[in-house]
Every structure is written in C-alpha cells, then in structure tokens.
N, CA, C and O atoms as a Maestro MAE file, in Angstrom:
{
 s_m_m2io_version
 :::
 2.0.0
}

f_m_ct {
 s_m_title
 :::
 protein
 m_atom[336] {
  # First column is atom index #
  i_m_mmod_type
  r_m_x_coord
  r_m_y_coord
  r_m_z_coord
  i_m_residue_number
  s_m_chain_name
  s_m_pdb_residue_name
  s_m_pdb_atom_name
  i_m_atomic_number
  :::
  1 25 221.252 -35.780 34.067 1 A "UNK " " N  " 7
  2 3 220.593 -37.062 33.870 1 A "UNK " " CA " 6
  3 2 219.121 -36.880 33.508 1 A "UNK " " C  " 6
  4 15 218.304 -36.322 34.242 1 A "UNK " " O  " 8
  5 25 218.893 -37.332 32.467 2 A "UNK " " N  " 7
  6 3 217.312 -37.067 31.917 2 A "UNK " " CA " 6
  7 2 217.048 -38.679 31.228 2 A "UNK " " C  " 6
  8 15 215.854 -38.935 31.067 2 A "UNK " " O  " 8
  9 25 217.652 -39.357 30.971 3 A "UNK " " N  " 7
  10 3 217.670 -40.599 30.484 3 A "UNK " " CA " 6
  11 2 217.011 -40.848 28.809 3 A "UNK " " C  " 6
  12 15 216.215 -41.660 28.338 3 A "UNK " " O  " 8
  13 25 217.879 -39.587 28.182 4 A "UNK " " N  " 7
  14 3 218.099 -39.546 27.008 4 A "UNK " " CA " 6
  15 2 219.354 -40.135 26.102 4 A "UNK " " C  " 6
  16 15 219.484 -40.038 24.881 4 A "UNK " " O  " 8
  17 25 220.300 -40.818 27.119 5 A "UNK " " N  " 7
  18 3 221.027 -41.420 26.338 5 A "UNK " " CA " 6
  19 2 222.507 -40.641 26.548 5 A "UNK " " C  " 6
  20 15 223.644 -41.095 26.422 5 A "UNK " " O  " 8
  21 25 222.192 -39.711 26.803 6 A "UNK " " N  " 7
  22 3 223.499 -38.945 26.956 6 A "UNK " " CA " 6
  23 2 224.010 -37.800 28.244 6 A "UNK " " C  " 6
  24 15 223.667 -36.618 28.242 6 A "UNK " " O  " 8
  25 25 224.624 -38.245 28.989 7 A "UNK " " N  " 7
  26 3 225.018 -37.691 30.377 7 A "UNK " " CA " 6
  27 2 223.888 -37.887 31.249 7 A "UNK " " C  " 6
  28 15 223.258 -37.015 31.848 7 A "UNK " " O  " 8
  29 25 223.617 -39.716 31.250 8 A "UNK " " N  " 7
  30 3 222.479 -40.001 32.078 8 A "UNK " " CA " 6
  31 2 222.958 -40.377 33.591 8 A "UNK " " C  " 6
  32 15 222.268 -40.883 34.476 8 A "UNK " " O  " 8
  33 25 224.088 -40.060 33.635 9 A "UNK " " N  " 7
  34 3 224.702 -40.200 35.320 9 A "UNK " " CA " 6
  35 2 225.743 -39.477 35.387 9 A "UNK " " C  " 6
  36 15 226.673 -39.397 34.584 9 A "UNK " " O  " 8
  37 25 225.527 -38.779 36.663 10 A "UNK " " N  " 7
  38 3 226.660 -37.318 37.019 10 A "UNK " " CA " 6
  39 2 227.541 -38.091 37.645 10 A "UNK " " C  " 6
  40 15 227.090 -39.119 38.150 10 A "UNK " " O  " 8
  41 25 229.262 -37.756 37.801 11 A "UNK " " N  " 7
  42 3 229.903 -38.263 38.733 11 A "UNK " " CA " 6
  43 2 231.269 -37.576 38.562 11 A "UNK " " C  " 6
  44 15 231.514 -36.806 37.634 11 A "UNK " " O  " 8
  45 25 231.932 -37.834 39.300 12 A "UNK " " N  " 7
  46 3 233.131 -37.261 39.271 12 A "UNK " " CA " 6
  47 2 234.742 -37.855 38.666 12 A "UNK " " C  " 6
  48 15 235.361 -38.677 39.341 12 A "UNK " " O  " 8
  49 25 235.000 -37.615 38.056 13 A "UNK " " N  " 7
  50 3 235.767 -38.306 37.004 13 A "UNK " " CA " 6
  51 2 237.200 -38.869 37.903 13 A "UNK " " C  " 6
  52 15 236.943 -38.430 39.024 13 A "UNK " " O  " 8
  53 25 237.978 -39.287 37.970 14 A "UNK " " N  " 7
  54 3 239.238 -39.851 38.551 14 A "UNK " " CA " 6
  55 2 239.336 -40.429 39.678 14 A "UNK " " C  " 6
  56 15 240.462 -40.619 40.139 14 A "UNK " " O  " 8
  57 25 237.876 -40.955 40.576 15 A "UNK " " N  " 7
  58 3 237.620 -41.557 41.497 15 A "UNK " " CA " 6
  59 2 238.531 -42.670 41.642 15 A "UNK " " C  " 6
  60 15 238.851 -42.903 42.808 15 A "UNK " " O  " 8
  61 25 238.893 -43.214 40.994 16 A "UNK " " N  " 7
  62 3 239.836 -44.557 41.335 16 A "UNK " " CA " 6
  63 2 240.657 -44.654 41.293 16 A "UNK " " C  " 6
  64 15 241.238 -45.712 41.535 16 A "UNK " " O  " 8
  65 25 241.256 -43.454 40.916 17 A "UNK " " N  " 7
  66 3 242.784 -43.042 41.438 17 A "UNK " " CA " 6
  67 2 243.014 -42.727 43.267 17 A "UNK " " C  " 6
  68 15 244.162 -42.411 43.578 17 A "UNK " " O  " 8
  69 25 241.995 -42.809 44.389 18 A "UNK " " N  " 7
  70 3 241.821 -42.419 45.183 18 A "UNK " " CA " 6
  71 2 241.718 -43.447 45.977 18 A "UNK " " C  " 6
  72 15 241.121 -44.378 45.436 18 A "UNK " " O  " 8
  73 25 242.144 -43.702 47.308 19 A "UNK " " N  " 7
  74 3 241.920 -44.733 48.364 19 A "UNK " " CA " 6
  75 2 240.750 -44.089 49.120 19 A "UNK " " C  " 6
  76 15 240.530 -43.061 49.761 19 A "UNK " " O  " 8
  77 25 239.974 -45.431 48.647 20 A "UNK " " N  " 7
  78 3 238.317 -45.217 49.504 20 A "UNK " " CA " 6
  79 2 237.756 -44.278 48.968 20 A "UNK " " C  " 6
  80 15 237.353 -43.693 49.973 20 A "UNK " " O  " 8
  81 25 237.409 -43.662 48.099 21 A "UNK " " N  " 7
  82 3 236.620 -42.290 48.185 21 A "UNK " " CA " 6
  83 2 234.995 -42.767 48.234 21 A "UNK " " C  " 6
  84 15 234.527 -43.883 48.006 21 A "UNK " " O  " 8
  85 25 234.277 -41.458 48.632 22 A "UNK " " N  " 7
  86 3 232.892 -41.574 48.353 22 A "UNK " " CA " 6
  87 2 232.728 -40.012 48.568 22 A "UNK " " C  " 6
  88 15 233.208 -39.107 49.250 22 A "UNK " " O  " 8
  89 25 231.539 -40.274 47.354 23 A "UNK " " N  " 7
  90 3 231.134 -38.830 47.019 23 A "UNK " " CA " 6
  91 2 229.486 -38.551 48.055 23 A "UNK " " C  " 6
  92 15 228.734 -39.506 48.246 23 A "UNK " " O  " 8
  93 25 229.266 -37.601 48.432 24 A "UNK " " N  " 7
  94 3 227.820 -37.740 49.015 24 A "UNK " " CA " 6
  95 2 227.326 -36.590 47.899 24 A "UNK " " C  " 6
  96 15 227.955 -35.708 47.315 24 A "UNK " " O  " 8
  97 25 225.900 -37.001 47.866 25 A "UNK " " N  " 7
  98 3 225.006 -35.536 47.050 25 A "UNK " " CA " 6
  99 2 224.018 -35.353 47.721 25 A "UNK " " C  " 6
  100 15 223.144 -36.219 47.749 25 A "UNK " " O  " 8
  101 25 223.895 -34.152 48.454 26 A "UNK " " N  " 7
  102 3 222.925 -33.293 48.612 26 A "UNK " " CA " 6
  103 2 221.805 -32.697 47.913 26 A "UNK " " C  " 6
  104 15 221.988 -32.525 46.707 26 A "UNK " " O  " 8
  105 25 220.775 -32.369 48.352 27 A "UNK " " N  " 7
  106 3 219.662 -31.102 47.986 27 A "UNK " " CA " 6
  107 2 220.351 -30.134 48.762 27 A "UNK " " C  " 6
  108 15 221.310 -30.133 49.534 27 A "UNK " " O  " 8
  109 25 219.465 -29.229 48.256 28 A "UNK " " N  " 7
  110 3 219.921 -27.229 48.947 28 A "UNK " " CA " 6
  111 2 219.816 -26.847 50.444 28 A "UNK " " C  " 6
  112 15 220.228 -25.910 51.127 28 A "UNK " " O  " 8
  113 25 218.923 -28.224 50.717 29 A "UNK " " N  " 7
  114 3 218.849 -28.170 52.410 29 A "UNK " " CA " 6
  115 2 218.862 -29.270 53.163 29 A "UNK " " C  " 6
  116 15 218.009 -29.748 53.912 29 A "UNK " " O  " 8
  117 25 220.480 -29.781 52.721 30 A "UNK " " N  " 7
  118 3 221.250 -30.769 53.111 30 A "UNK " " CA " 6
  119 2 221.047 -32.351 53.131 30 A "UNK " " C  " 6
  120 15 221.890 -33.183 53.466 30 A "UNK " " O  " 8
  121 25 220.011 -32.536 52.787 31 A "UNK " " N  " 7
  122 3 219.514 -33.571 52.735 31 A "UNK " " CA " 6
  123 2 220.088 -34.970 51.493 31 A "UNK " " C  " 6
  124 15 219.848 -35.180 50.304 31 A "UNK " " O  " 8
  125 25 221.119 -35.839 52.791 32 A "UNK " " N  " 7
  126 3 221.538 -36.699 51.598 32 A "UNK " " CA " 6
  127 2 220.879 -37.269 50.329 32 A "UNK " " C  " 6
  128 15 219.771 -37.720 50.618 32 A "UNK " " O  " 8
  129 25 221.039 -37.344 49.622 33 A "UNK " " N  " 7
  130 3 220.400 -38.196 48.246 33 A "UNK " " CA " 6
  131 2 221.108 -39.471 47.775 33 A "UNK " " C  " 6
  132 15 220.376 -40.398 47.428 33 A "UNK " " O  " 8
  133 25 222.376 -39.633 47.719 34 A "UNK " " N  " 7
  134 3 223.358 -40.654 47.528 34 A "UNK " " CA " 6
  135 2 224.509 -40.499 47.651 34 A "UNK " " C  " 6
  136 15 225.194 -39.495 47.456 34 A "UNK " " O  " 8
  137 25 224.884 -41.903 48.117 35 A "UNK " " N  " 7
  138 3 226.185 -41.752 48.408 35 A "UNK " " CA " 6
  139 2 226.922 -42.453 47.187 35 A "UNK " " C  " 6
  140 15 226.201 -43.388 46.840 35 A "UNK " " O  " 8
  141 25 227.980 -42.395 46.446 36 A "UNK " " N  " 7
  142 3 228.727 -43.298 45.225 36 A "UNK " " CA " 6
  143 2 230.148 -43.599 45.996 36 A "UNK " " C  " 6
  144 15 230.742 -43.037 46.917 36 A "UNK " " O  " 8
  145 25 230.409 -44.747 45.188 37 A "UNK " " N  " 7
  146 3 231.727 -45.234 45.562 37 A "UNK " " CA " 6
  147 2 232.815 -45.331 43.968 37 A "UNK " " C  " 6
  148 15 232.218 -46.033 43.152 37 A "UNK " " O  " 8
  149 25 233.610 -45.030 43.636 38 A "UNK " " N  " 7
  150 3 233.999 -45.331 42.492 38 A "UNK " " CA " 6
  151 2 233.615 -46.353 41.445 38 A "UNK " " C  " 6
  152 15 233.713 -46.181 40.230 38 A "UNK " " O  " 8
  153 25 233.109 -47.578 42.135 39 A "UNK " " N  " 7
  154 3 232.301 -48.417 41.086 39 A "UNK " " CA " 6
  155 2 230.983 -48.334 40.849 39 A "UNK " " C  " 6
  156 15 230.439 -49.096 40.049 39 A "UNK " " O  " 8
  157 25 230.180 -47.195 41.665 40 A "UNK " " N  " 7
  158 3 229.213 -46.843 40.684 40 A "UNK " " CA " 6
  159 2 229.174 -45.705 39.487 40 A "UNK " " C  " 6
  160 15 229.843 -44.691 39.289 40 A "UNK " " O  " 8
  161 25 228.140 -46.301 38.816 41 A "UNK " " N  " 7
  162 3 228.175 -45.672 37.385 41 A "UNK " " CA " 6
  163 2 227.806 -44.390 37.527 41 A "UNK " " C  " 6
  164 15 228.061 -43.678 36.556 41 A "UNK " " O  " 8
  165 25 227.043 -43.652 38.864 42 A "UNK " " N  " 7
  166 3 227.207 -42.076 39.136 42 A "UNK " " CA " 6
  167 2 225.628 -42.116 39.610 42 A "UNK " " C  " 6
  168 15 224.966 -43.151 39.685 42 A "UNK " " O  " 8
  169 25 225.158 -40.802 39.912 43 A "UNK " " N  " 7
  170 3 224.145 -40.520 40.031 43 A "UNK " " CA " 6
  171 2 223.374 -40.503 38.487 43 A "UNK " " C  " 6
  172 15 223.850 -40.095 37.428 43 A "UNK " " O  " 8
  173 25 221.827 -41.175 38.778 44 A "UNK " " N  " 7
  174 3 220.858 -41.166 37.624 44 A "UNK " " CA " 6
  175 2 219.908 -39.750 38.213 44 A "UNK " " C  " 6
  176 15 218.917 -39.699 37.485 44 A "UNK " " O  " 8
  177 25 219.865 -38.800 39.075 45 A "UNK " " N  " 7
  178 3 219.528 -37.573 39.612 45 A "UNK " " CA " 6
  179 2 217.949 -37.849 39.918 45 A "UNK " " C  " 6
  180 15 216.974 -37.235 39.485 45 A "UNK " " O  " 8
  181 25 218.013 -39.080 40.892 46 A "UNK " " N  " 7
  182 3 216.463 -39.673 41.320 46 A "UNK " " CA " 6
  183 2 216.910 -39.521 42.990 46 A "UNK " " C  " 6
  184 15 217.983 -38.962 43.220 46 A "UNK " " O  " 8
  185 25 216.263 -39.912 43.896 47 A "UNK " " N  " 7
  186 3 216.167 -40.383 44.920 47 A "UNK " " CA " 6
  187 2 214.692 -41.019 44.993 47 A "UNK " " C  " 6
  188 15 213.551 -40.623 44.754 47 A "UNK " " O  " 8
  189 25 215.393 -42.398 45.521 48 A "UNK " " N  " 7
  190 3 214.539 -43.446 45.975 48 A "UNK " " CA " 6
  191 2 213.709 -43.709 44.781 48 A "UNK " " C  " 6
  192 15 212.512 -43.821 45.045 48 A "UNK " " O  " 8
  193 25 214.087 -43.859 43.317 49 A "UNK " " N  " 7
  194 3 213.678 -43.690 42.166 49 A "UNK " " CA " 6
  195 2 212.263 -43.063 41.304 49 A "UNK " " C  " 6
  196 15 211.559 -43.503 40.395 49 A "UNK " " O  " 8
  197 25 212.278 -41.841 42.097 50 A "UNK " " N  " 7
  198 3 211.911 -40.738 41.235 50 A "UNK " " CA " 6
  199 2 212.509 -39.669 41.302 50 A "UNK " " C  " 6
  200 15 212.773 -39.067 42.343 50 A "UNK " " O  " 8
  201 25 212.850 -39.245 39.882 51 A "UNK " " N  " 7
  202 3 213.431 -38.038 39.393 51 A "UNK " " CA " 6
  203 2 213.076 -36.452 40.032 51 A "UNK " " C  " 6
  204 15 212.138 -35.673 39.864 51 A "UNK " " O  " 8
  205 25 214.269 -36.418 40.802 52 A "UNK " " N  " 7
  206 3 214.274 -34.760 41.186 52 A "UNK " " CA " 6
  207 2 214.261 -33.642 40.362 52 A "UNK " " C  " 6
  208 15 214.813 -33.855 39.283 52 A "UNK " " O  " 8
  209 25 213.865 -32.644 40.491 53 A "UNK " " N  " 7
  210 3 213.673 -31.058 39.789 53 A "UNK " " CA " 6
  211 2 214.640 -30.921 39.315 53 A "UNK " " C  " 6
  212 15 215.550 -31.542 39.864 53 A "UNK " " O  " 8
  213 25 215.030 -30.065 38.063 54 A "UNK " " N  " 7
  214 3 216.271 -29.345 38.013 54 A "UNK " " CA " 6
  215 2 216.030 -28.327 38.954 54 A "UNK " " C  " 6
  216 15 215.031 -27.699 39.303 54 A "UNK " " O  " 8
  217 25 217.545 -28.336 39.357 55 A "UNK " " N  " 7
  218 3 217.783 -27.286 40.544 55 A "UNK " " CA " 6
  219 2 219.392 -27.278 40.605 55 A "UNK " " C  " 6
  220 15 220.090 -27.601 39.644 55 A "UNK " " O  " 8
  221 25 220.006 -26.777 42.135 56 A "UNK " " N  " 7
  222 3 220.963 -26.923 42.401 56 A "UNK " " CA " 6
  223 2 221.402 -27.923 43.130 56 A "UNK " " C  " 6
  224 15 220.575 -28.052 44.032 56 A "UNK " " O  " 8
  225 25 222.230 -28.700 43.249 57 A "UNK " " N  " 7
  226 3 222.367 -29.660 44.425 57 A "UNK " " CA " 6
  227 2 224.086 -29.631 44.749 57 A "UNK " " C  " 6
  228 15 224.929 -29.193 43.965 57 A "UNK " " O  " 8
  229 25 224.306 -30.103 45.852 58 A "UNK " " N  " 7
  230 3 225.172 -30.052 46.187 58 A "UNK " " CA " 6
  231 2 226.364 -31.359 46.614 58 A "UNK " " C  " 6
  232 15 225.870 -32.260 47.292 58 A "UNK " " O  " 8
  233 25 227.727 -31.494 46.295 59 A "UNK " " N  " 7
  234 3 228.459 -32.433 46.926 59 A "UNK " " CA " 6
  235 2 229.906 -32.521 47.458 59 A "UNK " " C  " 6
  236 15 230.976 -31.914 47.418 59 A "UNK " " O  " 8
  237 25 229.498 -33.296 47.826 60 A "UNK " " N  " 7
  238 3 231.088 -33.362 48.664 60 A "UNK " " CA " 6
  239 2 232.310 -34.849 48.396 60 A "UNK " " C  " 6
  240 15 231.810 -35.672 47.629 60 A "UNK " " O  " 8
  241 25 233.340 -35.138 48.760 61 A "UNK " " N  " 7
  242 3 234.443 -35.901 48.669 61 A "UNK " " CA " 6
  243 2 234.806 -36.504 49.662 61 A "UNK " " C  " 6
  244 15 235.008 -35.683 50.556 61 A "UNK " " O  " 8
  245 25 235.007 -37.550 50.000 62 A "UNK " " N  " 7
  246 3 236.147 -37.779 51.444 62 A "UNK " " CA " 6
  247 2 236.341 -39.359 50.785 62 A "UNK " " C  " 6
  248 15 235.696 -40.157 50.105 62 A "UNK " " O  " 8
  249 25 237.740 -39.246 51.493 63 A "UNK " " N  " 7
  250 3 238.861 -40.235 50.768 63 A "UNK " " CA " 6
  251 2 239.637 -40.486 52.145 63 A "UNK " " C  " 6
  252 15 239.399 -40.104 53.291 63 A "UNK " " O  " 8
  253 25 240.507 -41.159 51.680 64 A "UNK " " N  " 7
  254 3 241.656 -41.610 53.136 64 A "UNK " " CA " 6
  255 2 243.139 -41.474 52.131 64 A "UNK " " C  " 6
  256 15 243.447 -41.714 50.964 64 A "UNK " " O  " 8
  257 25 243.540 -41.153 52.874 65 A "UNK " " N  " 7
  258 3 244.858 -39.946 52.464 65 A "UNK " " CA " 6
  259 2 246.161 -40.978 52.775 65 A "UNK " " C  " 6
  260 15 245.804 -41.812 53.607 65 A "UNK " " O  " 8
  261 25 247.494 -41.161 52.376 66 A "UNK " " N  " 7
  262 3 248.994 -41.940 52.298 66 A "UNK " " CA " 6
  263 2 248.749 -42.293 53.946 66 A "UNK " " C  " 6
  264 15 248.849 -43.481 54.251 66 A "UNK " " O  " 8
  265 25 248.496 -41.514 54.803 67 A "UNK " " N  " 7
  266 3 248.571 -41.528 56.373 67 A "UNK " " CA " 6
  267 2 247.908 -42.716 57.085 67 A "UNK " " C  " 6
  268 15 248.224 -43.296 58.124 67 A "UNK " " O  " 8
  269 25 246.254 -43.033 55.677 68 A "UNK " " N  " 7
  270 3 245.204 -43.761 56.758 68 A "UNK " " CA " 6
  271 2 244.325 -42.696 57.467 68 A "UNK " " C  " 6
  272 15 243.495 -43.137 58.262 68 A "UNK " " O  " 8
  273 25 244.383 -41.570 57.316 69 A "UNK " " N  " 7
  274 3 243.537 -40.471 57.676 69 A "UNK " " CA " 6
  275 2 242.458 -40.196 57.353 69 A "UNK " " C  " 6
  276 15 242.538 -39.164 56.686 69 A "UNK " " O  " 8
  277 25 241.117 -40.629 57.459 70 A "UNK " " N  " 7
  278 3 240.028 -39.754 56.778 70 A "UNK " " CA " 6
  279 2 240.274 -38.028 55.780 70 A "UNK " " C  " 6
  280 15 240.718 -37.036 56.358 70 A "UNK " " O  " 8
  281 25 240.019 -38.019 54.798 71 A "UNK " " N  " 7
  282 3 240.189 -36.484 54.849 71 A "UNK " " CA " 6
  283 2 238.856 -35.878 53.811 71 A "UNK " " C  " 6
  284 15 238.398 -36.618 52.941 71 A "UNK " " O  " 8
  285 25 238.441 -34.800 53.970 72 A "UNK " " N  " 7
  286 3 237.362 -34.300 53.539 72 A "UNK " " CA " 6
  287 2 238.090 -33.462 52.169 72 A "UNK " " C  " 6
  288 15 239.086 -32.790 52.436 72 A "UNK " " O  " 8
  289 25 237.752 -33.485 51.139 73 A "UNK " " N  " 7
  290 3 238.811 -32.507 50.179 73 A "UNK " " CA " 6
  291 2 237.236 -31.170 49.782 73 A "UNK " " C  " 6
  292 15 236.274 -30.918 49.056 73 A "UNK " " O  " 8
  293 25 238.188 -30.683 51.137 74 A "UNK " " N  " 7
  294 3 236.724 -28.951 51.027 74 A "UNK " " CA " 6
  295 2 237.117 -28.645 49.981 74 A "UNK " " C  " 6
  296 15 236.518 -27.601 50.237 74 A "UNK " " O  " 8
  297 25 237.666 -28.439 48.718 75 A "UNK " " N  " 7
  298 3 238.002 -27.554 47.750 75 A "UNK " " CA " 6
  299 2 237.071 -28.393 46.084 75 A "UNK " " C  " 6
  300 15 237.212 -28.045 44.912 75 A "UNK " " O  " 8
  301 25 236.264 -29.425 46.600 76 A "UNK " " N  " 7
  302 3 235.529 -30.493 45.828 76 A "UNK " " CA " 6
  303 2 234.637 -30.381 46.485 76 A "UNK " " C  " 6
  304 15 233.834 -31.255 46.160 76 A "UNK " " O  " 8
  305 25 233.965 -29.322 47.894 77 A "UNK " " N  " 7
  306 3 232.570 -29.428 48.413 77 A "UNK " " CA " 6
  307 2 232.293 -28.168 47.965 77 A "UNK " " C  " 6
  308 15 232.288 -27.084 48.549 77 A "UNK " " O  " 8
  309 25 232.033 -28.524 46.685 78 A "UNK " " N  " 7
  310 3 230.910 -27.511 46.029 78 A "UNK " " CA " 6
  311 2 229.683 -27.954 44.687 78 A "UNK " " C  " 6
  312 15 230.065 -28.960 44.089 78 A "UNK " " O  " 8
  313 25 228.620 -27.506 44.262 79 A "UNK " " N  " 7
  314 3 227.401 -27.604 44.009 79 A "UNK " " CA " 6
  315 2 227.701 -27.884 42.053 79 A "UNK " " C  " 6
  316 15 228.697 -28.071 41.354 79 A "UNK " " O  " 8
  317 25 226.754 -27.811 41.898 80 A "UNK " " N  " 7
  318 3 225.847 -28.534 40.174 80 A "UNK " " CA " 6
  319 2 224.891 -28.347 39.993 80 A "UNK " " C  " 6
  320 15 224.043 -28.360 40.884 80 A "UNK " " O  " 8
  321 25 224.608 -28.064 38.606 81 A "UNK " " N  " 7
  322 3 223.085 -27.902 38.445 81 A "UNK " " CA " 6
  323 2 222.897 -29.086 37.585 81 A "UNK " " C  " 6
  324 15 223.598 -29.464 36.647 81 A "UNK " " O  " 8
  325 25 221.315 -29.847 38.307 82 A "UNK " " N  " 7
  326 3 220.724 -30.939 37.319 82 A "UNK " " CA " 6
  327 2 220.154 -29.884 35.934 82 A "UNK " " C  " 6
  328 15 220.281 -28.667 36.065 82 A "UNK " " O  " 8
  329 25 219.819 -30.194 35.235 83 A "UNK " " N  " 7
  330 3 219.107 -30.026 34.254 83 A "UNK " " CA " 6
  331 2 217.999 -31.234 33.355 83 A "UNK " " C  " 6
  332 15 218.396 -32.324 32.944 83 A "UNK " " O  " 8
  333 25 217.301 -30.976 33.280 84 A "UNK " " N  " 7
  334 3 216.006 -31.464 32.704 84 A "UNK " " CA " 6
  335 2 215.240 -31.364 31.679 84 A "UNK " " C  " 6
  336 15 214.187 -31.999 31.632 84 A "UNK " " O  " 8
  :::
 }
 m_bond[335] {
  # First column is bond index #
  i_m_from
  i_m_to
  i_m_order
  :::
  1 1 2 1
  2 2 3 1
  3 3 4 2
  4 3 5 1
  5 5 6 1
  6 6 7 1
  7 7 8 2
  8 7 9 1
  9 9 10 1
  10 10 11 1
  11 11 12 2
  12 11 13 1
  13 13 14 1
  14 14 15 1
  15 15 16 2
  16 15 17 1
  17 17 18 1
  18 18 19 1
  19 19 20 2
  20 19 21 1
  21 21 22 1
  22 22 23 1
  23 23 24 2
  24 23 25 1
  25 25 26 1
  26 26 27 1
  27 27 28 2
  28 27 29 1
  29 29 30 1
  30 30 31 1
  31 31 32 2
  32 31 33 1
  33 33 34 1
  34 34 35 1
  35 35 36 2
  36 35 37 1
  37 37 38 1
  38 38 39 1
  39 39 40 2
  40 39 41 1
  41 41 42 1
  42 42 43 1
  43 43 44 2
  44 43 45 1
  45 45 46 1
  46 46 47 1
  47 47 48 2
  48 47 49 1
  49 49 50 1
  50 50 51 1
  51 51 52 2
  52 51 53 1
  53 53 54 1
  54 54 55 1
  55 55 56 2
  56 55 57 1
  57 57 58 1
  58 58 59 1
  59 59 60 2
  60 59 61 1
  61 61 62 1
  62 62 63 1
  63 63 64 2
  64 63 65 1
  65 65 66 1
  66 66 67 1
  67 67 68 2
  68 67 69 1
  69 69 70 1
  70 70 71 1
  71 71 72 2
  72 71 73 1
  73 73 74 1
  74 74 75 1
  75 75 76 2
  76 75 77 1
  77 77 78 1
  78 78 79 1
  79 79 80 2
  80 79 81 1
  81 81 82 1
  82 82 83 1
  83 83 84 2
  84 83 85 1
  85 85 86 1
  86 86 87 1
  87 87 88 2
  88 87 89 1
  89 89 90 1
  90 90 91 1
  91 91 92 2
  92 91 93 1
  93 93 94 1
  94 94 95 1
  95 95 96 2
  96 95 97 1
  97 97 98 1
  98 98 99 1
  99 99 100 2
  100 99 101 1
  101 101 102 1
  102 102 103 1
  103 103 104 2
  104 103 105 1
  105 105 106 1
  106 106 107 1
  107 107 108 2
  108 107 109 1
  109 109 110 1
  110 110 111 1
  111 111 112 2
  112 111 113 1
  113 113 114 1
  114 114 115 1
  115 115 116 2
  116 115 117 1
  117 117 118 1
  118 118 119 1
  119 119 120 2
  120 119 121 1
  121 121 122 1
  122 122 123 1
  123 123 124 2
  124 123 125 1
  125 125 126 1
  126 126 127 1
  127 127 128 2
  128 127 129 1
  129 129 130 1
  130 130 131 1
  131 131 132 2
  132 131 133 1
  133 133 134 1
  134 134 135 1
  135 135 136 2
  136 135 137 1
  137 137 138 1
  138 138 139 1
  139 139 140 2
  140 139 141 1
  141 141 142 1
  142 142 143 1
  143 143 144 2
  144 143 145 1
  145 145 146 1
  146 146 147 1
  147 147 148 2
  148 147 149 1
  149 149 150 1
  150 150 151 1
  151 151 152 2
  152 151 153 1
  153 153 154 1
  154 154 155 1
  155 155 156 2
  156 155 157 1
  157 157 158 1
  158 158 159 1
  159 159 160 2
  160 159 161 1
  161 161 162 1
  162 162 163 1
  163 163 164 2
  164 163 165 1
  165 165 166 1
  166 166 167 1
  167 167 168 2
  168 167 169 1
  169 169 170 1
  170 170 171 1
  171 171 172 2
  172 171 173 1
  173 173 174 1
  174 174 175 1
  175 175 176 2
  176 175 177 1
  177 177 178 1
  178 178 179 1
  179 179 180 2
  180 179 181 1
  181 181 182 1
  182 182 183 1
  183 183 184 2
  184 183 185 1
  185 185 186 1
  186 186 187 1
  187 187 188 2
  188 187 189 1
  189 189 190 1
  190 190 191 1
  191 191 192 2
  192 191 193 1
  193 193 194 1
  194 194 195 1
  195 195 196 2
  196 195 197 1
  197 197 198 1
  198 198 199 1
  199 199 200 2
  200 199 201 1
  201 201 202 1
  202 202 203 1
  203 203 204 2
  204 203 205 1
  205 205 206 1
  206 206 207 1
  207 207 208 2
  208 207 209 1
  209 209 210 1
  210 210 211 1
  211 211 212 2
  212 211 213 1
  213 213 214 1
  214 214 215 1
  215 215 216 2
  216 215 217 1
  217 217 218 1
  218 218 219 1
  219 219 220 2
  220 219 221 1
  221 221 222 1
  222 222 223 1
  223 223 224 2
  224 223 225 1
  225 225 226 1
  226 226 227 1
  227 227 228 2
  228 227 229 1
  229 229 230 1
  230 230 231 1
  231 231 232 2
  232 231 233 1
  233 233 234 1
  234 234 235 1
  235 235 236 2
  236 235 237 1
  237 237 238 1
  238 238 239 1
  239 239 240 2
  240 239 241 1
  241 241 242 1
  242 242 243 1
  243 243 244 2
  244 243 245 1
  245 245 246 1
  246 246 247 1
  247 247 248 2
  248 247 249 1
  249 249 250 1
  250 250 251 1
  251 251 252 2
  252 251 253 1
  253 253 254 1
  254 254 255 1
  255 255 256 2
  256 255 257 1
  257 257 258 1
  258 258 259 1
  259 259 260 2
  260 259 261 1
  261 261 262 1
  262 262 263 1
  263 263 264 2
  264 263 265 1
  265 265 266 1
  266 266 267 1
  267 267 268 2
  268 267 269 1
  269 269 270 1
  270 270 271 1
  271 271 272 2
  272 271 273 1
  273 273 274 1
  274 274 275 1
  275 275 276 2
  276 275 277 1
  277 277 278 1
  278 278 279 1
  279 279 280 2
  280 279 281 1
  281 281 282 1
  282 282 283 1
  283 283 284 2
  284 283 285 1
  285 285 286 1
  286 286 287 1
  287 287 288 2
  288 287 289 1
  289 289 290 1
  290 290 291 1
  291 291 292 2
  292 291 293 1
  293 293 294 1
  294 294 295 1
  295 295 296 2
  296 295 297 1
  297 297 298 1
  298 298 299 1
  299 299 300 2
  300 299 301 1
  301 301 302 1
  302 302 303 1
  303 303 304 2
  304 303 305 1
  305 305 306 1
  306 306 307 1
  307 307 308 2
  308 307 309 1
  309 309 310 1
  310 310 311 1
  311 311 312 2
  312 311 313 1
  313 313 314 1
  314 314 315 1
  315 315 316 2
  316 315 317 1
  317 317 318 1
  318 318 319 1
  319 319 320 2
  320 319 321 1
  321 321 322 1
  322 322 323 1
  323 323 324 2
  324 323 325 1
  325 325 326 1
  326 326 327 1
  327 327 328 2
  328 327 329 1
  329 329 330 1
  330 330 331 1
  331 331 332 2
  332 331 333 1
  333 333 334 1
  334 334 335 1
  335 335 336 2
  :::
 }
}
C-alpha cells in the first residue's frame, strides 16, 4: 500500500467464504495494528493514519469452524513485507 493506485490495500483473498473470520496485523514486536473483517477493503499499511515503514509485519486468521468453535488457522500465522 503506497496509495499509488495499485495494491493500495493488503488482504487476504477468500475471506467470505469463511464463518466470522478476522484477520489481525501485527508489527515485529507484536503490536496490533488492525484488525479486518471480510467487508473491509484490507489494510491501507497506516496505523491510526500514518503510514508505517516498509518492513516486515506480521498476521494471523481466526474463524469459527462447522462445530461453532473458535479456531486459529496457525498455518495462515505467518508475515509480509510492506513495501514503499
């Protein structure tokens, strides 16, 4: 996200195929930045609207599963690089 017009919000593609999901995004030392729900349009790679560094950041998944179960999908808690 640089707000050039093109890949100005990161997100994870097939979210709404999913009951409940939300994505969280991290910095490198854990620190939430946002949380998305399938109807948002993704991260614009700001917090609290100014634009973070390129760097690495990190995220995670959790959804509720056929059961009604919370479930964390560890194999989707892994990292991205912004670019700038």
């Amino acid at each position: 996200p640089n707000a050039d017009g093109n890949n100005d919000f990161w997100r994870v593609e097939g979210l709404e195929t999913l009951s409940n999901p939300v994505v969280y995004i991290f910095d490198r030392y854990g620190k939430l930045l946002k949380q998305l729900s399938p109807t948002d349009p993704g991260w614009d790679g700001t917090f609290k609207g100014t634009p973070l560094p390129a760097s690495d950041y990190w995220f995670r998944l959790d959804y509720t599963n056929q059961t009604g179960e919370r479930v964390e999908a560890k194999f989707l808690n892994a990292h991205f690089s912004l670019k700038r």
